[in-house]
N, CA and C atoms as an extended XYZ file, in Angstrom:
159
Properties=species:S:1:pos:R:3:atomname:S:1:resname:S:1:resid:I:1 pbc="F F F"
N         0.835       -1.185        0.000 N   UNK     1
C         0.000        0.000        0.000 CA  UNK     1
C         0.879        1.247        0.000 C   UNK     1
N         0.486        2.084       -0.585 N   UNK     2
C         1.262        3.378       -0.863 CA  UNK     2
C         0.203        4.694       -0.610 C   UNK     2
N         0.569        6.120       -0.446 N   UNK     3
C         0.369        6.679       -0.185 CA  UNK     3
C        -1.220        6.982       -0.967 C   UNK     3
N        -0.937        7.111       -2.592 N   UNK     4
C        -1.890        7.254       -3.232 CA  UNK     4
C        -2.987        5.832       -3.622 C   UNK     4
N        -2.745        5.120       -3.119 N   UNK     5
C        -3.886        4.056       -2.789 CA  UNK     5
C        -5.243        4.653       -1.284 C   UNK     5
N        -4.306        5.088       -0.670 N   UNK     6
C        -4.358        5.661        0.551 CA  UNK     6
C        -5.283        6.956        0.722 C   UNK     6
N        -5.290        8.002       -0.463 N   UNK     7
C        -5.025        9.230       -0.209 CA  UNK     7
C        -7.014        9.397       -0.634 C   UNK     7
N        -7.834        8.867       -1.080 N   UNK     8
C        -9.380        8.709       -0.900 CA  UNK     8
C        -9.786        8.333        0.690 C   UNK     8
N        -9.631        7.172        1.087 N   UNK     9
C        -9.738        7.009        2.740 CA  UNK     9
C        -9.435        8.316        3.734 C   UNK     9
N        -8.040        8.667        3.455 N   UNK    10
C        -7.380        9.644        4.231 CA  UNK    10
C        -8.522       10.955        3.983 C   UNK    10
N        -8.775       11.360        2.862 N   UNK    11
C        -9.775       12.239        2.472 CA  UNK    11
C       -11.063       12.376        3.254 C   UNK    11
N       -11.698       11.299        3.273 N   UNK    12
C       -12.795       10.926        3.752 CA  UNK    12
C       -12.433       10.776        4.872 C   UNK    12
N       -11.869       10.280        5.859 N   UNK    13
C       -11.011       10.790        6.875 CA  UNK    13
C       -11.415       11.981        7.766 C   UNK    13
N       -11.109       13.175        6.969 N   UNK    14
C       -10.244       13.921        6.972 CA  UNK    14
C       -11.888       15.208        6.909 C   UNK    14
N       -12.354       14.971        6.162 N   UNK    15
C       -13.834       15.366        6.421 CA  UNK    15
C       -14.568       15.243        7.053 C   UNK    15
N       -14.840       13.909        7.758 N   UNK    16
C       -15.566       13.373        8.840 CA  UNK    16
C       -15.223       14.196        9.980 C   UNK    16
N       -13.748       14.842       10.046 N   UNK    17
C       -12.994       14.845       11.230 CA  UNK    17
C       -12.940       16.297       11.749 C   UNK    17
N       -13.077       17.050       10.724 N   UNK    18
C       -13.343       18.260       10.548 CA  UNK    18
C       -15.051       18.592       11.209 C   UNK    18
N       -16.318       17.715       10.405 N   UNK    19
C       -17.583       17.873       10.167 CA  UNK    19
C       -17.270       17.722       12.266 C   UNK    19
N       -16.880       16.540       12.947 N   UNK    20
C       -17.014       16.455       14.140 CA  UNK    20
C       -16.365       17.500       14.985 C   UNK    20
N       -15.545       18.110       14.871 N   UNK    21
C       -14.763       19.464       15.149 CA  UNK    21
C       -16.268       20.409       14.987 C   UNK    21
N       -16.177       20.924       14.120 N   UNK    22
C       -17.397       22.084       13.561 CA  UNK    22
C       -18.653       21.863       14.505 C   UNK    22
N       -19.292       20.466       14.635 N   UNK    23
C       -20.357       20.455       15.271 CA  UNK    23
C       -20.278       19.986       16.677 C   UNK    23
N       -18.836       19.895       17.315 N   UNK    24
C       -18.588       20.119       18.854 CA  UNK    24
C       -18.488       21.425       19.113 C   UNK    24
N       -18.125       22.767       18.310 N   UNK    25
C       -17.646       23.964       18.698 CA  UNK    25
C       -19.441       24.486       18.444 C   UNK    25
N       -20.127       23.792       17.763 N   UNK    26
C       -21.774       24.764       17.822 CA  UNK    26
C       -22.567       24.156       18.812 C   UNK    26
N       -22.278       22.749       19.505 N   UNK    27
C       -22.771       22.478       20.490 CA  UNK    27
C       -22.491       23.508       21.903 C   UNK    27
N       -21.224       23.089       21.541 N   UNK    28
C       -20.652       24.010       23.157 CA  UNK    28
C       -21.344       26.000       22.750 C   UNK    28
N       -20.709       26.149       22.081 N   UNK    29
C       -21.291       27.723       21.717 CA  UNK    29
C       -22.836       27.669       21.866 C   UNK    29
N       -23.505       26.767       21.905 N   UNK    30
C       -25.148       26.834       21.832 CA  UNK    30
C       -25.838       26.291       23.821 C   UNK    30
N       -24.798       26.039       24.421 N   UNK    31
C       -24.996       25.906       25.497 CA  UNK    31
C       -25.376       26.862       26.363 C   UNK    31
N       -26.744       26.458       27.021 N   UNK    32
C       -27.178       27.610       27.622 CA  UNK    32
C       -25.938       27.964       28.796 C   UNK    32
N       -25.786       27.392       29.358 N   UNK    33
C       -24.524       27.921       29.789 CA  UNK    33
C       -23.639       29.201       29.529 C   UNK    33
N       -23.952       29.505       28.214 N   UNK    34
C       -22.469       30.641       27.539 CA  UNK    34
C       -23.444       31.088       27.437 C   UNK    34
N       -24.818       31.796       27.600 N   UNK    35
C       -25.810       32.566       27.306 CA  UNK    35
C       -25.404       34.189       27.556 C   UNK    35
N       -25.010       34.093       28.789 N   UNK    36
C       -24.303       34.817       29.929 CA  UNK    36
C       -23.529       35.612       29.308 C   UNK    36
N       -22.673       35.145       28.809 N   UNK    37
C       -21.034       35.256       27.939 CA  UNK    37
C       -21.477       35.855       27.089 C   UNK    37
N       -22.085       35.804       25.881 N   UNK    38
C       -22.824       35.757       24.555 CA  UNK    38
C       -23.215       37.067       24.977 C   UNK    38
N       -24.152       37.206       25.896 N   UNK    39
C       -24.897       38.678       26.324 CA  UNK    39
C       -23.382       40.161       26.647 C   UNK    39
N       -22.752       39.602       27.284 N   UNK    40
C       -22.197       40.538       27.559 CA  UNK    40
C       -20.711       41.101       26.281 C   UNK    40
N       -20.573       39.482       25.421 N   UNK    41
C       -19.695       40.309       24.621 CA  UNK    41
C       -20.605       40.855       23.209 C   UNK    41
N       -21.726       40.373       23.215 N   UNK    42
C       -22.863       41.312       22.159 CA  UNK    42
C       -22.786       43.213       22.575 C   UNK    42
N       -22.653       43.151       24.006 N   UNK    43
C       -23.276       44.322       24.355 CA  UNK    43
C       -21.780       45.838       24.436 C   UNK    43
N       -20.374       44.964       24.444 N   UNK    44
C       -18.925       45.390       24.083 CA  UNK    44
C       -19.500       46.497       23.438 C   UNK    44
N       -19.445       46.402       21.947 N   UNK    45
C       -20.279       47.524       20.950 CA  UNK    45
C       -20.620       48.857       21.949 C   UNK    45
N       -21.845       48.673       22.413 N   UNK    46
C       -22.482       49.381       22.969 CA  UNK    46
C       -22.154       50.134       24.130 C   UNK    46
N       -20.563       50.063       24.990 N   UNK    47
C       -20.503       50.570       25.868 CA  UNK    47
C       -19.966       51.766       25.511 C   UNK    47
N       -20.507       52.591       26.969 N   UNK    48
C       -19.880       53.959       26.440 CA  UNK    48
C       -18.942       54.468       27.479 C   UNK    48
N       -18.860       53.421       28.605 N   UNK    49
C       -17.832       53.776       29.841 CA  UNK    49
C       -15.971       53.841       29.312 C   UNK    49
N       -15.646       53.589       27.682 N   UNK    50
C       -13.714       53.670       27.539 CA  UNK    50
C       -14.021       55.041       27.199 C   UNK    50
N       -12.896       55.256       27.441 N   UNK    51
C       -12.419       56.439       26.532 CA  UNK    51
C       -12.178       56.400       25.315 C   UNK    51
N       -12.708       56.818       23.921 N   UNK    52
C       -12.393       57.219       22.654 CA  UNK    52
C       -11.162       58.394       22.053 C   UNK    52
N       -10.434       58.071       21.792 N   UNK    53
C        -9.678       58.717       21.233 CA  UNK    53
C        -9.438       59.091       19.950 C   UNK    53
């Protein structure tokens, strides 16, 4: 077996692995848990307590 026998599997692989990455980071981000979090860096924008320069 050689690399390019190889290199379809590895592919497919390699997508799967990614797709499970992507939809652990929208689970956790969708946790009510970070609701909290979510609220307060939405609201960054909107403060008016820095100083502007």
């Amino acid at each position: 077996m050689d690399l390019v026998s190889l290199y379809p599997a590895i592919k497919s692989l390699w997508t799967v692995w990614l797709v499970l990455i992507f939809a652990i980071l929208v689970l956790r981000a969708l946790r009510p848990s970070r609701k909290q979090a979510f609220a307060r860096a939405a609201a960054i924008p909107l403060r008016d307590d820095e100083r502007r320069e």
